[in-house]
C-alpha positions as CSV (number, residue, x, y, z in Angstrom):
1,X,94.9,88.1,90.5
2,X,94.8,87.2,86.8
3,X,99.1,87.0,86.5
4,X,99.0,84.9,90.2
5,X,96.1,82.2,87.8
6,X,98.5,82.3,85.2
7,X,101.2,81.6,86.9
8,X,99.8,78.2,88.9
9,X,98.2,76.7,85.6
10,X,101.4,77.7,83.6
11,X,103.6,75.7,86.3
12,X,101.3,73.3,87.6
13,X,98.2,72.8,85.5
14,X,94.7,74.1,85.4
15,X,93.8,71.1,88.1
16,X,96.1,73.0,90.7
17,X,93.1,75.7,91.0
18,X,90.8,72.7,92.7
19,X,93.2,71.3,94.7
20,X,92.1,70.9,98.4
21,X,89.1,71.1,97.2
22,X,87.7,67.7,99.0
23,X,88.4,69.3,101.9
24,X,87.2,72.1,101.6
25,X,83.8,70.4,100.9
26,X,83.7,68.5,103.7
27,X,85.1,71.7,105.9
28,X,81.7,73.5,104.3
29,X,79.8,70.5,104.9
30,X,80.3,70.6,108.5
31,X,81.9,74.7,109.5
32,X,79.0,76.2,107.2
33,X,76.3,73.5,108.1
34,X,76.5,74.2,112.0
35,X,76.9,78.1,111.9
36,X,74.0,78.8,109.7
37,X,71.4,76.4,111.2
38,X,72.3,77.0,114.6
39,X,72.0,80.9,114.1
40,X,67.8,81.0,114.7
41,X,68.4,78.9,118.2
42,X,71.0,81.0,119.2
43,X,68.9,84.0,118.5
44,X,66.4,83.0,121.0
45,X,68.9,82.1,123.4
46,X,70.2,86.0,123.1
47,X,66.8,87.4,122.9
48,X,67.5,88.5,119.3
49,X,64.8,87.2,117.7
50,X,62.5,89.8,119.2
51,X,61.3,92.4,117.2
52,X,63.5,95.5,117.2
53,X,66.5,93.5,118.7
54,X,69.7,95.5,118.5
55,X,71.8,94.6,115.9
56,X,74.8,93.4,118.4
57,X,72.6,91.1,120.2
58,X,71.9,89.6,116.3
59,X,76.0,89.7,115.7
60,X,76.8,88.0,119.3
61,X,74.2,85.2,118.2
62,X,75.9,84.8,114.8
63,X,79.4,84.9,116.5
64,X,79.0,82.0,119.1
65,X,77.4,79.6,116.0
66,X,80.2,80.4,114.3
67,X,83.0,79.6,117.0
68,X,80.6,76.1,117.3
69,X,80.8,75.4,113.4
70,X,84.7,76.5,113.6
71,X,85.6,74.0,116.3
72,X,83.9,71.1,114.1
73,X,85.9,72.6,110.5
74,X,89.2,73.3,111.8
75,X,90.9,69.5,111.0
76,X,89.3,69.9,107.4
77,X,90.3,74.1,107.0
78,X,94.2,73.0,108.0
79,X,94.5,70.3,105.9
80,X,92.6,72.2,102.7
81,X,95.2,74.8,103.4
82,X,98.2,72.6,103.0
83,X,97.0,71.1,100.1
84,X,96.5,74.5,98.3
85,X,100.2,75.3,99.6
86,X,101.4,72.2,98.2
87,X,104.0,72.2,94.9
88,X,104.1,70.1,92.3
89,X,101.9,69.5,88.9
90,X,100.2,66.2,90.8
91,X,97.0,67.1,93.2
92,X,98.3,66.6,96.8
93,X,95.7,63.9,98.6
94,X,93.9,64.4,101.4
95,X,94.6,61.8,102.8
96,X,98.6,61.5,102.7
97,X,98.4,64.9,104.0
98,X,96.2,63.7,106.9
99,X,98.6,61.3,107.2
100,X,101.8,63.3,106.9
101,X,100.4,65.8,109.4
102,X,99.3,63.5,112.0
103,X,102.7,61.7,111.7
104,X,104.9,65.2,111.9
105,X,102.5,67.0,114.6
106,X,99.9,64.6,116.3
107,X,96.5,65.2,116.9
108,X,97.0,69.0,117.4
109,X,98.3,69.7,114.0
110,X,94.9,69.3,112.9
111,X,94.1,72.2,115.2
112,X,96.9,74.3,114.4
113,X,95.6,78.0,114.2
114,X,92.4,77.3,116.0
115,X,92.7,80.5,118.4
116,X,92.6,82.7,114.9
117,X,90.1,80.4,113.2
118,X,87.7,80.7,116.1
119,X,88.0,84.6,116.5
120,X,87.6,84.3,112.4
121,X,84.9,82.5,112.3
122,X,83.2,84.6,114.9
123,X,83.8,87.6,113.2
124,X,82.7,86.2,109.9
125,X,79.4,84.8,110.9
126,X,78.5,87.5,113.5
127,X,79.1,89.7,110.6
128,X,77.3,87.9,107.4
129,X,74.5,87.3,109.6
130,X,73.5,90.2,111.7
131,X,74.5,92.0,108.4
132,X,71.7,90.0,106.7
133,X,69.3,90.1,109.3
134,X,69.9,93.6,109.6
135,X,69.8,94.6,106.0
136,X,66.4,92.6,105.3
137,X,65.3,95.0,107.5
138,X,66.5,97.9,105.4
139,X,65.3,96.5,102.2
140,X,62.1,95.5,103.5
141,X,61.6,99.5,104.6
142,X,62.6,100.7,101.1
143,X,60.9,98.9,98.5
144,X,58.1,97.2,100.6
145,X,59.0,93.9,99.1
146,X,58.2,91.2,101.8
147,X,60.8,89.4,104.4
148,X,59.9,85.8,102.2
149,X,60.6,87.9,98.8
150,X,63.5,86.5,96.8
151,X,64.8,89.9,95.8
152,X,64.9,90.9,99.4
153,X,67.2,88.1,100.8
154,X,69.2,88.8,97.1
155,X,69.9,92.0,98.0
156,X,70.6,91.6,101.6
157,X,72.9,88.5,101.1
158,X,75.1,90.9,98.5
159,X,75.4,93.4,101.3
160,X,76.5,90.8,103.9
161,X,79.0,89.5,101.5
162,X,80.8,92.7,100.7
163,X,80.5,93.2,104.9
164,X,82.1,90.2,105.7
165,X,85.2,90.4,103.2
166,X,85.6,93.9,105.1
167,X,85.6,92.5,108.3
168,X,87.4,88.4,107.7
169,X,90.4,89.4,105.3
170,X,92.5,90.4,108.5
171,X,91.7,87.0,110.1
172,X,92.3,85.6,106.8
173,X,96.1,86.6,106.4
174,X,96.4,86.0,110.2
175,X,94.8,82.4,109.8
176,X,97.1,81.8,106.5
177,X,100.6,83.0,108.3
178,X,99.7,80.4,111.2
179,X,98.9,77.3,109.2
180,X,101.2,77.2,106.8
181,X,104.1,77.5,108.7
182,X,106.5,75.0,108.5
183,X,106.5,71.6,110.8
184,X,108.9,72.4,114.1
185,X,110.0,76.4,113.1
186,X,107.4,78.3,115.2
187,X,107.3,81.9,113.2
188,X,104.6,82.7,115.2
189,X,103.3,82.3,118.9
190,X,99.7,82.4,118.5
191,X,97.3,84.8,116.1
192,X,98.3,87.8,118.5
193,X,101.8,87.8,117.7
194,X,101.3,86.8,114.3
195,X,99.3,89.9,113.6
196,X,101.5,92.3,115.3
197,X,104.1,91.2,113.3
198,X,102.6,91.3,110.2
199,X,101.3,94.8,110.7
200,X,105.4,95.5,111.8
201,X,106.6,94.2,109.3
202,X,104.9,94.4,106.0
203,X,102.0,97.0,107.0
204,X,98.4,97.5,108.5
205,X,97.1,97.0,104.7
206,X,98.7,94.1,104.3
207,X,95.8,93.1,106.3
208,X,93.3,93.2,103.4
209,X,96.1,92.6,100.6
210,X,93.9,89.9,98.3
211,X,90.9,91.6,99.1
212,X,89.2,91.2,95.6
213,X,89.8,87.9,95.2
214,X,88.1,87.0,98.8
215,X,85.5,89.1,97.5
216,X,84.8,87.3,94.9
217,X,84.5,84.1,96.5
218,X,82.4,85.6,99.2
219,X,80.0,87.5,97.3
220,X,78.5,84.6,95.2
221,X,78.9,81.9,97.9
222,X,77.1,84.1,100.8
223,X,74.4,85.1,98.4
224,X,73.7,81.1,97.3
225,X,74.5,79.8,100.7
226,X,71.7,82.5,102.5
227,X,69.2,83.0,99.6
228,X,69.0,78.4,99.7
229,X,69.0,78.5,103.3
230,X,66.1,80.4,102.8
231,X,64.2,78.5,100.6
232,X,64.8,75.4,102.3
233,X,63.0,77.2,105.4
234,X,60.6,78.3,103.6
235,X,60.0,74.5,101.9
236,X,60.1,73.4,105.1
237,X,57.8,75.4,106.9
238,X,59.8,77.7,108.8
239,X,59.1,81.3,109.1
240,X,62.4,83.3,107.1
241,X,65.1,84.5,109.3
């Protein structure tokens, strides 16, 4: 990881490592947004907010707000990964990309790679948050710290992290492969092809190649995102997931 930083700053400035980053904010803004405050209402839809729920009713719950929050990110996730594909020392905008893309592909470039992102995005946040839910649970039983305790929903976020990365990096490199290929050459026919042929090709563990840099974006940005959420509930009077 530290020769592939080297190598982007050395060649296109220390910049290059934000770039896309707009997007991406306004991909959190409204993926992220949807998937965590629509978990609890989808929990009671599924009957996992009952005491004792089974922990695949809590990861089916997780899943479907996920594929909701996916279908509103996906124009913002494609274009944040063309920018952070783009050459060239000078930060790509986001909006001659937006431009460029709708000009070269229409209306369903920006949903290029949705099939993956969904299934992604379902895995992800069924993952991260029964994982959480689930571990709280754990923690709660071992150290008798309470569901509302900061430590608890510390702890439990840093095991949802490490479960998700486990679980996303394949839909990650599957995701990548779709988006970024080039305008008019279809490589791949949709994300089921795209991961046969990468596990044909270069390998099953190709799959999780990059794992510890995913990690460590997921690890402190699952631990802020769920420990706020919380504390905004709790601000709020709401009772903590």
């Amino acid at each position: 990881m530290g020769g592939t930083v080297s190598k982007i700053t050395g060649e296109e400035g220390v910049l290059a490592l934000w770039k896309g980053v707009n997007a991406a904010w306004l991909r959190e803004a409204s993926y992220t947004s949807l998937r965590l405050g629509l978990y609890e209402p989808v929990k009671v839809l599924f009957g996992a907010h009952e005491a004792g729920a089974p922990f695949y009713k809590k990861f089916l719950a997780g899943s479907a707000a996920g594929a909701i929050g996916s279908l509103a990110g996906n124009p913002f996730d494609v274009l944040k990964t063309k920018m952070m594909a783009a050459s060239g020392a000078e930060p790509p905008s986001m909006m001659a990309t937006a431009k460029e893309l709708m000009a070269k592909q229409g209306v369903s470039g920006f949903y290029r790679g949705i099939d993956s992102n969904i299934l992604r995005a379902m895995v992800l946040n069924g993952t991260k948050m029964a994982c959480y839910d689930q571990s709280k649970g754990y923690v709660v039983a071992a150290t008798g710290w309470s569901k509302t305790s900061l430590l608890t929903q510390f702890f439990s976020a840093v095991a949802a992290g490490f479960f998700m990365t486990c679980t996303v990096s394949p839909f990650d490199m599957v995701r990548t492969g779709l988006m970024n290929q080039p305008a008019g050459v279809r490589i791949y026919n949709n994300a089921l092809d795209c991961a046969v042929k990468i596990a044909t090709q270069e390998g099953p563990l190709t799959f999780w190649r990059g794992f510890m840099p995913i990690w460590s974006r997921f690890a402190p940005t699952t631990t802020l995102q769920l420990v706020i959420f919380e504390q905004l509930r709790s601000i709020m009077g709401m009772k903590a997931l």
